[in-house]
PDB file with one MODEL, atoms N, CA, C and O in Angstrom:
MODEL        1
ATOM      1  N   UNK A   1    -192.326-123.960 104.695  1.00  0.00           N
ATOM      2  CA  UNK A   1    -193.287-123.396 103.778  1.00  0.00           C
ATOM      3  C   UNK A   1    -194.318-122.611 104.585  1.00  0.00           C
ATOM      4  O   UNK A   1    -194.945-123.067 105.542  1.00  0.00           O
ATOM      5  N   UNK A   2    -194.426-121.316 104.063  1.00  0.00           N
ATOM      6  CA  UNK A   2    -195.564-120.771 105.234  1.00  0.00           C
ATOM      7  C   UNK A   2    -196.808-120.369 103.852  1.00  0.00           C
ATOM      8  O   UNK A   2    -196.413-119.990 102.750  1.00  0.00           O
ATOM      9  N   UNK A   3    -198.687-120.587 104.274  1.00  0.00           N
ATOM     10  CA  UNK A   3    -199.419-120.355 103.513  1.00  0.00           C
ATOM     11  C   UNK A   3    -200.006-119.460 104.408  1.00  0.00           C
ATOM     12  O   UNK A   3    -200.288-119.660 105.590  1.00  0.00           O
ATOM     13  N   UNK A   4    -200.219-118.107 103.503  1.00  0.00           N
ATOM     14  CA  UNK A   4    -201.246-117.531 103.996  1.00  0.00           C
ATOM     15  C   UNK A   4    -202.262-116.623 102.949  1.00  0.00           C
ATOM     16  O   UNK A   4    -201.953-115.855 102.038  1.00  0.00           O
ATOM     17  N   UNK A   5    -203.633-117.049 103.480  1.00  0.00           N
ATOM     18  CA  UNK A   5    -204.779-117.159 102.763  1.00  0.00           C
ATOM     19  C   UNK A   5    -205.735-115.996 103.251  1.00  0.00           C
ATOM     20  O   UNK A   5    -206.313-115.822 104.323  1.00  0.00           O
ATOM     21  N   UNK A   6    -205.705-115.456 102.388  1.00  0.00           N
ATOM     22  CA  UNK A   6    -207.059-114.241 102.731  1.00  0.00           C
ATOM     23  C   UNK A   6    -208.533-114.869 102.256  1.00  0.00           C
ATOM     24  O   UNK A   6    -208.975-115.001 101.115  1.00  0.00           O
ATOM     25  N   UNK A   7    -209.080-115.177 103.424  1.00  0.00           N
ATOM     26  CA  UNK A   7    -210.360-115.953 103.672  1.00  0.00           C
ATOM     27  C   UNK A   7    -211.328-114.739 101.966  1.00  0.00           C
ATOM     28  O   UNK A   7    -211.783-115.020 100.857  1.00  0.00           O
ATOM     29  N   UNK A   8    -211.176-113.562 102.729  1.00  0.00           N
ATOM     30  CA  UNK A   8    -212.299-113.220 102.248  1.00  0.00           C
ATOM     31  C   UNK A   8    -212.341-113.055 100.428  1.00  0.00           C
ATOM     32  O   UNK A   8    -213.289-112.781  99.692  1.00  0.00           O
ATOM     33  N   UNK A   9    -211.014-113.327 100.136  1.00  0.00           N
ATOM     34  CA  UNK A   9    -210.243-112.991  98.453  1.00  0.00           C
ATOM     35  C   UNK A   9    -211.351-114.683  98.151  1.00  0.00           C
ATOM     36  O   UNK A   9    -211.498-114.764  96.931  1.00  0.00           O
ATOM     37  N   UNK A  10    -211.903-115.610  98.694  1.00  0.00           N
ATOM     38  CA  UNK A  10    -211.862-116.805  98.310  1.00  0.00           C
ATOM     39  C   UNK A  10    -213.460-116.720  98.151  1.00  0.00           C
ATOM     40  O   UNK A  10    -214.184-116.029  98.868  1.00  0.00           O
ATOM     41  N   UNK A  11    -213.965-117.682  96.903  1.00  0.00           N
ATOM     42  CA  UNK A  11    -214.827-118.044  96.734  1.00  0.00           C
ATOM     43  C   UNK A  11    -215.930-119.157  97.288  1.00  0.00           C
ATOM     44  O   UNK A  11    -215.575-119.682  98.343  1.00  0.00           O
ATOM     45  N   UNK A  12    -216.695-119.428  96.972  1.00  0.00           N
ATOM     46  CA  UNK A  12    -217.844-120.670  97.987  1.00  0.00           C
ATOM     47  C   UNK A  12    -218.235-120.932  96.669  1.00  0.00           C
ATOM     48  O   UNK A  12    -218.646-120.331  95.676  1.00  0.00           O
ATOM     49  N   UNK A  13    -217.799-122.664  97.239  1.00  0.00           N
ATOM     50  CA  UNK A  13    -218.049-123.751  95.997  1.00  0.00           C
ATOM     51  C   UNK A  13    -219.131-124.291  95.959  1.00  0.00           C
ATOM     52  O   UNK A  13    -219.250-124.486  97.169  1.00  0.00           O
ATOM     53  N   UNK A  14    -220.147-124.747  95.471  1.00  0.00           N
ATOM     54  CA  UNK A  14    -221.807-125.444  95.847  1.00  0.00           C
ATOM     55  C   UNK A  14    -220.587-127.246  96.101  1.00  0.00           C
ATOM     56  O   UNK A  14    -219.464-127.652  95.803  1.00  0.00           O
ATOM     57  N   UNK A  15    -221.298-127.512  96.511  1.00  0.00           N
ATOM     58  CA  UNK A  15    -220.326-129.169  97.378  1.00  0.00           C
ATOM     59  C   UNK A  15    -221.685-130.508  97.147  1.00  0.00           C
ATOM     60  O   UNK A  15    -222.330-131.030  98.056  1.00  0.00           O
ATOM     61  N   UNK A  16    -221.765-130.700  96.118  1.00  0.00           N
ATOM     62  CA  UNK A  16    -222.384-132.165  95.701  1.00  0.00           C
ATOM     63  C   UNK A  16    -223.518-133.036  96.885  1.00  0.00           C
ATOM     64  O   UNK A  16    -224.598-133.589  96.679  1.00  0.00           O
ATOM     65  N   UNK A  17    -222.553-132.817  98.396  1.00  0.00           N
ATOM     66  CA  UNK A  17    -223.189-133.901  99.094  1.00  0.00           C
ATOM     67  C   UNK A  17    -224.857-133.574  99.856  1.00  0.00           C
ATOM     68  O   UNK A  17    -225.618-134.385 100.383  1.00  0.00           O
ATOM     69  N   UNK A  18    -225.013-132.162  99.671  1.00  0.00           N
ATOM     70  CA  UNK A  18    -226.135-131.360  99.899  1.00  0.00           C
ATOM     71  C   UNK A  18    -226.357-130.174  99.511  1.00  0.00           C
ATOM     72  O   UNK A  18    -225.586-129.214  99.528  1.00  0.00           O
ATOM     73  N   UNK A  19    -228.020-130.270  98.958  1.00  0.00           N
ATOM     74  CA  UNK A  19    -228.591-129.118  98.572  1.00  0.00           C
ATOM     75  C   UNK A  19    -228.165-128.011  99.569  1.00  0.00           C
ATOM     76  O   UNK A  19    -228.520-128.014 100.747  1.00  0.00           O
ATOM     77  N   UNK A  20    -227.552-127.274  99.132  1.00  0.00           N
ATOM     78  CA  UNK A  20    -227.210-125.739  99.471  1.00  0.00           C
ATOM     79  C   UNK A  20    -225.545-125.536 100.375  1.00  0.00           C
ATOM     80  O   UNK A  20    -224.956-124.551 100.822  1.00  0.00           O
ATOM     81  N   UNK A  21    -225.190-127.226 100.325  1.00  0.00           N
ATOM     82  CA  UNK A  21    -223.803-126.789 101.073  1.00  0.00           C
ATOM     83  C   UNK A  21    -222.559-126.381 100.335  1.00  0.00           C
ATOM     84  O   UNK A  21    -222.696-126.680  99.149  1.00  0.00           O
ATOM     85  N   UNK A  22    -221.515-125.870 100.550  1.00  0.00           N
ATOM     86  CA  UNK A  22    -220.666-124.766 100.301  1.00  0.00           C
ATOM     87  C   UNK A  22    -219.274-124.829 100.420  1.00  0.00           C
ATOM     88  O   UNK A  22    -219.172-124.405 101.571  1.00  0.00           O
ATOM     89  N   UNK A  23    -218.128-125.054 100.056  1.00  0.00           N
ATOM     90  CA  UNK A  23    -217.103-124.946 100.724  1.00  0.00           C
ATOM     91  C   UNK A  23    -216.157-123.601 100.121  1.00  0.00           C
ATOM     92  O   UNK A  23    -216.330-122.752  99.247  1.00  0.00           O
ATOM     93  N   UNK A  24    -215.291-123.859 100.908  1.00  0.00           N
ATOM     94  CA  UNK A  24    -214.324-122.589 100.770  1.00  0.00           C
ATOM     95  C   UNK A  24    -212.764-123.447 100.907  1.00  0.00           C
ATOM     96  O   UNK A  24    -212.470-123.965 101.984  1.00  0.00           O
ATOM     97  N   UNK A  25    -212.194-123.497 100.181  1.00  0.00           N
ATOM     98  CA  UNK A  25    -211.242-124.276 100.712  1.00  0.00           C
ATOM     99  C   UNK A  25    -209.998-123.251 100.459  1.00  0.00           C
ATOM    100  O   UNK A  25    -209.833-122.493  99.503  1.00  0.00           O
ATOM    101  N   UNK A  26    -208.694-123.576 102.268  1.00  0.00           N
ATOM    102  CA  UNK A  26    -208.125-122.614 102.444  1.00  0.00           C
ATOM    103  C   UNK A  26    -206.688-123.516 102.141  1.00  0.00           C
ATOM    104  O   UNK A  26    -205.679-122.914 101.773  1.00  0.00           O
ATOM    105  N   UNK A  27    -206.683-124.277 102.236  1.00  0.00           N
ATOM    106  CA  UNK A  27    -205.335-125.384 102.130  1.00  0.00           C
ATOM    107  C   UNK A  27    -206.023-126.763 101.821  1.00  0.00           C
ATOM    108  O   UNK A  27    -206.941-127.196 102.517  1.00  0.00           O
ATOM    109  N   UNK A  28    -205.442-127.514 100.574  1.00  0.00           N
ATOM    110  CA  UNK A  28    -205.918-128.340  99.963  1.00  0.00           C
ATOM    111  C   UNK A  28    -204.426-129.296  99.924  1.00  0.00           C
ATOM    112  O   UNK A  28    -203.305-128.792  99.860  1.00  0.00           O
ATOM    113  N   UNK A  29    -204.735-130.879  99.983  1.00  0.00           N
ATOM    114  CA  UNK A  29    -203.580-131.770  99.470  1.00  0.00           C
ATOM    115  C   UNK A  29    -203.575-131.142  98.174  1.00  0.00           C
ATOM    116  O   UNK A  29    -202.787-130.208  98.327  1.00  0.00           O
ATOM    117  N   UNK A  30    -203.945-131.111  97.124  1.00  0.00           N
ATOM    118  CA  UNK A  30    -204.064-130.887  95.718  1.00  0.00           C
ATOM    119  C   UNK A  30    -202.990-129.917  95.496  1.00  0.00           C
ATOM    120  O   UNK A  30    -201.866-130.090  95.026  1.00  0.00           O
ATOM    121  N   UNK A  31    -203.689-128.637  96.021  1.00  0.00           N
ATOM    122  CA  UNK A  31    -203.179-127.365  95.551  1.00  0.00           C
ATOM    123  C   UNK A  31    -201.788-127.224  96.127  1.00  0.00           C
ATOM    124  O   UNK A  31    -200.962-126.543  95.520  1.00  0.00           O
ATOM    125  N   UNK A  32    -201.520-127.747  97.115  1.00  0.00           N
ATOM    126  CA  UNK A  32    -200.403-127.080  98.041  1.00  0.00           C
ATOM    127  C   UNK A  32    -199.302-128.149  98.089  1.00  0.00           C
ATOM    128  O   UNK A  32    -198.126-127.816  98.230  1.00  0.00           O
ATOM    129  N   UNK A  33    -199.741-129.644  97.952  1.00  0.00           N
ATOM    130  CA  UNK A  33    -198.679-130.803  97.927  1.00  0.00           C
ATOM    131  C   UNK A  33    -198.449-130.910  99.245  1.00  0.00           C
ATOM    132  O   UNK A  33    -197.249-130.923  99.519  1.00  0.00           O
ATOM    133  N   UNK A  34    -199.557-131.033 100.622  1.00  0.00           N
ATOM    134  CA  UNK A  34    -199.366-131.692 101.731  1.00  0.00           C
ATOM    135  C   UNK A  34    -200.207-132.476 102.073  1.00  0.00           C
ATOM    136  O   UNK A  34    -201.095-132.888 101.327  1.00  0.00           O
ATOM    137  N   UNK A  35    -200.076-132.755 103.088  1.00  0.00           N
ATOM    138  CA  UNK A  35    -200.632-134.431 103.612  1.00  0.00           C
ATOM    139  C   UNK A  35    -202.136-133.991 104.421  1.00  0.00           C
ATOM    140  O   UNK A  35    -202.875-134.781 105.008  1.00  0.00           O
ATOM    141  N   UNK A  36    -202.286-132.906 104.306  1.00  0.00           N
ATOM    142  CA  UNK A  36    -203.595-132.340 104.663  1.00  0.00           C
ATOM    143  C   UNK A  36    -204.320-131.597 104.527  1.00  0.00           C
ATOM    144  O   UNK A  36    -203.655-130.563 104.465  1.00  0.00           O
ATOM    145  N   UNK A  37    -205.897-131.205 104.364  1.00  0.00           N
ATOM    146  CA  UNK A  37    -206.498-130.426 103.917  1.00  0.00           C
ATOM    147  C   UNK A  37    -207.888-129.121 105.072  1.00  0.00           C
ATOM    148  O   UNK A  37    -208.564-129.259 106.091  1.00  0.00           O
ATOM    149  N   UNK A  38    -207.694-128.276 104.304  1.00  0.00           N
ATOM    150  CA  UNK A  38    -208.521-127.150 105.670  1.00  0.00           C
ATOM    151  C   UNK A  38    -209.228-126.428 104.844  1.00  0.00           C
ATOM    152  O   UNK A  38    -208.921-125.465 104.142  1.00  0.00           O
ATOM    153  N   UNK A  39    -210.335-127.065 105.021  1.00  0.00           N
ATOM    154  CA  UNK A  39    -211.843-126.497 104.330  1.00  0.00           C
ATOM    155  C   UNK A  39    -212.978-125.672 105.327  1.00  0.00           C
ATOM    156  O   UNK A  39    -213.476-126.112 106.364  1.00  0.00           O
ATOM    157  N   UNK A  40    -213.221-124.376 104.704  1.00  0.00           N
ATOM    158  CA  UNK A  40    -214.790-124.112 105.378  1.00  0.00           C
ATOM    159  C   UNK A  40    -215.729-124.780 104.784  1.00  0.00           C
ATOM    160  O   UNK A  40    -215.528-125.384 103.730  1.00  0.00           O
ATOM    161  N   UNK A  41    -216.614-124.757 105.259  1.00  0.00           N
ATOM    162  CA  UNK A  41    -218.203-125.708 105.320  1.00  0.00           C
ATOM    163  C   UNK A  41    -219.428-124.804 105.484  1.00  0.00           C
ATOM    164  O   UNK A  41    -219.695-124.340 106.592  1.00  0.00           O
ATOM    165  N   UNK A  42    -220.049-124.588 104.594  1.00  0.00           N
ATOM    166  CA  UNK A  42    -221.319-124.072 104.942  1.00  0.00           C
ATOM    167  C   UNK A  42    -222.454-124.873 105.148  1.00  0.00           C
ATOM    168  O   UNK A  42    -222.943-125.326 104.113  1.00  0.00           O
ATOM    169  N   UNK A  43    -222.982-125.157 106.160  1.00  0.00           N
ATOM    170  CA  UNK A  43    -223.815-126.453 105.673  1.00  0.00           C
ATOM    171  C   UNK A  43    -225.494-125.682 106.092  1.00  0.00           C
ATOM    172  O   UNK A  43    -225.504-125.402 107.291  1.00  0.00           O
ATOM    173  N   UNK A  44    -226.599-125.372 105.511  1.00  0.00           N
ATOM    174  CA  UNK A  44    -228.109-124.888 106.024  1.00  0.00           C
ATOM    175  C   UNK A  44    -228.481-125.799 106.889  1.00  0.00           C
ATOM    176  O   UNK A  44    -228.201-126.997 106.848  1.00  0.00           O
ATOM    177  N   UNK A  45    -229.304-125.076 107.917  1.00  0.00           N
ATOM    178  CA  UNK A  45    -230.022-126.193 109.159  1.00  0.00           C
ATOM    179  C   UNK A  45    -230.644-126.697 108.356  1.00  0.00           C
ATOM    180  O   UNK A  45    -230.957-126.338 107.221  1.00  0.00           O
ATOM    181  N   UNK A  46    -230.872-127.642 108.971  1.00  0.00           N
ATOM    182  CA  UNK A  46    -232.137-128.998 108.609  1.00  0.00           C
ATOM    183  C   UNK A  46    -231.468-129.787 106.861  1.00  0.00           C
ATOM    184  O   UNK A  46    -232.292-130.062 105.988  1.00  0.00           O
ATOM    185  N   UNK A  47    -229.827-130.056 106.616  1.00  0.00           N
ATOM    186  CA  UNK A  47    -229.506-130.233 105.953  1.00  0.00           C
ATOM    187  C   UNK A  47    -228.427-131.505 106.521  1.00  0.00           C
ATOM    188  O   UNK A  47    -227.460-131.389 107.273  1.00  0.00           O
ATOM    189  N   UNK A  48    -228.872-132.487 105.997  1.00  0.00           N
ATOM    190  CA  UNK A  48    -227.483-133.800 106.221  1.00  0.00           C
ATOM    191  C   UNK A  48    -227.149-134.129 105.176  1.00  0.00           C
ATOM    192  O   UNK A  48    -227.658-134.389 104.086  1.00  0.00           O
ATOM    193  N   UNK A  49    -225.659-134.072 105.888  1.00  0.00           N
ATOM    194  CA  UNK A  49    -224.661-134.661 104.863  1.00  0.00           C
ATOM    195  C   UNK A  49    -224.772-136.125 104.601  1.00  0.00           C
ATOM    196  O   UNK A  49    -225.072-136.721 105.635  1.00  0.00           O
ATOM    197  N   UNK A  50    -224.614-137.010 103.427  1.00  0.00           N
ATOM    198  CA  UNK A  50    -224.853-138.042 103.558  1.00  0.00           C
ATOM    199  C   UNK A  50    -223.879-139.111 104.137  1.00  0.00           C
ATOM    200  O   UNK A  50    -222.755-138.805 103.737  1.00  0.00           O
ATOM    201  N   UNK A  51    -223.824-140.217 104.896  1.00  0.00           N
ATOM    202  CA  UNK A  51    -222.740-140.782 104.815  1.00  0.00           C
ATOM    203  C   UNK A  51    -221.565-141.082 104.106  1.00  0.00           C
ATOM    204  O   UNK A  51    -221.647-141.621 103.002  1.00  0.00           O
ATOM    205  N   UNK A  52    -220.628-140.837 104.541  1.00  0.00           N
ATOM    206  CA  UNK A  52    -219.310-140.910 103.408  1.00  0.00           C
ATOM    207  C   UNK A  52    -217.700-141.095 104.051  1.00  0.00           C
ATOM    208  O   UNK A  52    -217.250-140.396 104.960  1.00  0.00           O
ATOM    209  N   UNK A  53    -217.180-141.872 103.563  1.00  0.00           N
ATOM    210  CA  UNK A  53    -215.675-141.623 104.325  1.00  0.00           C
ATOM    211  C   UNK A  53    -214.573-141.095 103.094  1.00  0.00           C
ATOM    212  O   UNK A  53    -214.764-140.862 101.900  1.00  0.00           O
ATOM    213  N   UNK A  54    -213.658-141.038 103.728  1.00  0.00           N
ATOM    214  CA  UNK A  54    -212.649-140.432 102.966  1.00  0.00           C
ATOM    215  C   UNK A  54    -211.313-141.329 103.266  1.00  0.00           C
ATOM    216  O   UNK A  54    -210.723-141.431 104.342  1.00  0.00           O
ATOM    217  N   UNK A  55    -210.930-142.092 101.734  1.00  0.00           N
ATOM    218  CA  UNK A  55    -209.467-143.281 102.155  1.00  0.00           C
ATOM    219  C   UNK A  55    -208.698-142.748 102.634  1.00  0.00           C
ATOM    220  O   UNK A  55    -208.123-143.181 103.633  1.00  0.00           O
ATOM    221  N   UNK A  56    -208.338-141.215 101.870  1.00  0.00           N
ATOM    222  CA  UNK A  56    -206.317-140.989 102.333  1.00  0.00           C
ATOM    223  C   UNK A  56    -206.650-139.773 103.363  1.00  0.00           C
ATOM    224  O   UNK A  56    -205.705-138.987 103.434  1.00  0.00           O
ATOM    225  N   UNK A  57    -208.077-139.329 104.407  1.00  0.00           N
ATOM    226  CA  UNK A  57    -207.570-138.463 105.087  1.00  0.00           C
ATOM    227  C   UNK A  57    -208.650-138.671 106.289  1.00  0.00           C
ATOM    228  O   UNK A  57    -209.445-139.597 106.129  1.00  0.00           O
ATOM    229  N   UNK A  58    -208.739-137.986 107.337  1.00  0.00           N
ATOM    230  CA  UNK A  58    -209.986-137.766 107.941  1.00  0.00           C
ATOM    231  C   UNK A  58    -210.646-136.424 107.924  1.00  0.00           C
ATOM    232  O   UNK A  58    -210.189-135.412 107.392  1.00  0.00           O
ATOM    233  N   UNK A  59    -211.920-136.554 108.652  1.00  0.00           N
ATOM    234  CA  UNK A  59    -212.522-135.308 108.803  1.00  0.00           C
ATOM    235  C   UNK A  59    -212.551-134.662 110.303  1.00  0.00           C
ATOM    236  O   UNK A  59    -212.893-135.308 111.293  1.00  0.00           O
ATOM    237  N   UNK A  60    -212.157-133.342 110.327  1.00  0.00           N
ATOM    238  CA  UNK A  60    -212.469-132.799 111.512  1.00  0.00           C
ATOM    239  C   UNK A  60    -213.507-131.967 111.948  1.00  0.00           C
ATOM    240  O   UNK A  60    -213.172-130.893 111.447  1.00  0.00           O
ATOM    241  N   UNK A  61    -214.377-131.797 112.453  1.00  0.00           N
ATOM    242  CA  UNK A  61    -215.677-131.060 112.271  1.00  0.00           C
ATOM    243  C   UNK A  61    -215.323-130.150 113.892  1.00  0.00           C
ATOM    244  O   UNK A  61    -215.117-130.613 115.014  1.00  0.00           O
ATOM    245  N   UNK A  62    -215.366-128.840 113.446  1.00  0.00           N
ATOM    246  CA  UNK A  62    -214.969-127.553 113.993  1.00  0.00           C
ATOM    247  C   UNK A  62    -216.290-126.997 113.901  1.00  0.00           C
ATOM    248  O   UNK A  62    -216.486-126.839 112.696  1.00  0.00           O
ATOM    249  N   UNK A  63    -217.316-126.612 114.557  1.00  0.00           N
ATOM    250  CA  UNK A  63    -219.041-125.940 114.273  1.00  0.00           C
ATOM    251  C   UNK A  63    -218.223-124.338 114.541  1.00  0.00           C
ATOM    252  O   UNK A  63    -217.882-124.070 115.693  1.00  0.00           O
ATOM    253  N   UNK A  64    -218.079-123.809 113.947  1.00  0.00           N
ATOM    254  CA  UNK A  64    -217.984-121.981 114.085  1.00  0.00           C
ATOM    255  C   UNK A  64    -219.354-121.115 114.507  1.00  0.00           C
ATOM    256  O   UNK A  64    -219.371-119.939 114.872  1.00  0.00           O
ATOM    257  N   UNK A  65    -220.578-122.082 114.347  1.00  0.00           N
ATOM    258  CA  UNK A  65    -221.895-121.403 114.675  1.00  0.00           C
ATOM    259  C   UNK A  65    -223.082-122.255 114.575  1.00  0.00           C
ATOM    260  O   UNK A  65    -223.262-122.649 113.423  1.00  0.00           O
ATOM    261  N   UNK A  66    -223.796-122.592 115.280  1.00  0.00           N
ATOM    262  CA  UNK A  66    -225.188-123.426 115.235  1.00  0.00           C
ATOM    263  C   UNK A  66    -224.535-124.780 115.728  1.00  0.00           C
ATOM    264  O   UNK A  66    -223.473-124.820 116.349  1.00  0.00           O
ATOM    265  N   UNK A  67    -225.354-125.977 115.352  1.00  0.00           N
ATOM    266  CA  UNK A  67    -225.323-127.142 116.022  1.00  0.00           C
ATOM    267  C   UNK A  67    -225.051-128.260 115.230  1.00  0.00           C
ATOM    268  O   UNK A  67    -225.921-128.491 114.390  1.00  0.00           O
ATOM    269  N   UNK A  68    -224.052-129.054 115.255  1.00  0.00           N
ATOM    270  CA  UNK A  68    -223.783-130.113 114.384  1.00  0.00           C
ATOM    271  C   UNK A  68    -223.430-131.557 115.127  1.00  0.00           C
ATOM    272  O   UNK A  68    -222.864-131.691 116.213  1.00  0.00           O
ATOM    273  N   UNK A  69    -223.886-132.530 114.303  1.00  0.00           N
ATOM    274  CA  UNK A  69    -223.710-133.686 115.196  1.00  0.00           C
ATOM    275  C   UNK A  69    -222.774-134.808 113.865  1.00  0.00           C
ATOM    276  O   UNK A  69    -222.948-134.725 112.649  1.00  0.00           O
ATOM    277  N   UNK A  70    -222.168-135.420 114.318  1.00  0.00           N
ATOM    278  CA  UNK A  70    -221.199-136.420 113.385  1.00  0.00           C
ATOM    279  C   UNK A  70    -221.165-137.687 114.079  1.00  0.00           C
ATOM    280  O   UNK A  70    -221.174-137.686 115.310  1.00  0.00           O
ATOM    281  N   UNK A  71    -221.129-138.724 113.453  1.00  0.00           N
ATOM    282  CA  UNK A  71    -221.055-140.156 113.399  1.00  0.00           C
ATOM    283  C   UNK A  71    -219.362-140.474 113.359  1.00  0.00           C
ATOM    284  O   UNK A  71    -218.539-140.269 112.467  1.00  0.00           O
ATOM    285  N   UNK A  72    -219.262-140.901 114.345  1.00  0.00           N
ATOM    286  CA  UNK A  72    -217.636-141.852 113.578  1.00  0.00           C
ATOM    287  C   UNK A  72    -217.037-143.226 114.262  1.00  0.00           C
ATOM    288  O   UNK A  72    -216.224-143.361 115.177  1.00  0.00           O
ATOM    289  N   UNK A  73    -217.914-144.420 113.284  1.00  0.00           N
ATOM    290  CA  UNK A  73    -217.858-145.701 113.187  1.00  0.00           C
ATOM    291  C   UNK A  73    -219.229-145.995 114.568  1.00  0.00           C
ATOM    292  O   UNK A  73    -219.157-146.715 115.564  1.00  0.00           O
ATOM    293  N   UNK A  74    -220.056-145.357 114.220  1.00  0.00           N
ATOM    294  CA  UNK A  74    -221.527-145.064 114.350  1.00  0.00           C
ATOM    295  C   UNK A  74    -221.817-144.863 115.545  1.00  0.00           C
ATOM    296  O   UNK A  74    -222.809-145.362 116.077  1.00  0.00           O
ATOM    297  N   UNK A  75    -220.551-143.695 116.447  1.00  0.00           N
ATOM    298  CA  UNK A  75    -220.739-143.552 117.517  1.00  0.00           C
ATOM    299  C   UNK A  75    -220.862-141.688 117.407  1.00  0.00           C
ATOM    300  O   UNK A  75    -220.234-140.884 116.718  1.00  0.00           O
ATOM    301  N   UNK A  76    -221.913-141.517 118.378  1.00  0.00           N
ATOM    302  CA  UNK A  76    -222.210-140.026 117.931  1.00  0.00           C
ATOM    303  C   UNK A  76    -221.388-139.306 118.589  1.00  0.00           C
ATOM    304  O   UNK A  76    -220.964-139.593 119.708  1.00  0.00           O
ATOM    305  N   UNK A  77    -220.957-137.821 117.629  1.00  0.00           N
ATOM    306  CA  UNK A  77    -219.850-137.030 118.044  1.00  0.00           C
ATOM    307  C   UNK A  77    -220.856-135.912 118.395  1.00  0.00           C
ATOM    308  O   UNK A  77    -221.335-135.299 117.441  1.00  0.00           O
ATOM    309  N   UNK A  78    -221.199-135.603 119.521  1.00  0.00           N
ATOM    310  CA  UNK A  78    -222.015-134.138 119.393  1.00  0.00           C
ATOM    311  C   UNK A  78    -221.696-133.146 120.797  1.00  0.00           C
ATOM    312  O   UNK A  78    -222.205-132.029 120.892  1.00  0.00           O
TER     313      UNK A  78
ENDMDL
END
């Protein structure tokens, strides 16, 4: 199966877990019927995400620009 996604044809979703964050999602379990998912992230400085896990997948945090720091099992990823 090959997907290919024109970033810029795609919309930015407002994303629940913070005021002003954003996603773009380019490959979804949902949409596509695989075992994994590949989201952009917009997230504003001085904005945290709140704690949260996810049962059936993990998260990978890729920074494309500025500075981000992540927790995982309360050891800091930065």
């Amino acid at each position: 199966m090959e997907i290919c996604t024109e970033v810029d044809n795609l919309f930015w979703d407002p994303h629940p877990l913070g005021e002003g964050v954003k996603t773009k999602p380019l490959v979804t379990k949902r949409e596509h019927d695989l075992n994994v998912s590949c989201i952009l992230v917009k997230v504003p400085a001085g904005i945290e995400i709140p704690e949260h896990t996810h049962e059936e997948q993990t998260d990978i945090l890729y920074p494309l620009s500025g500075k981000a720091e992540m927790y995982v099992l309360l050891i800091s990823m930065n």
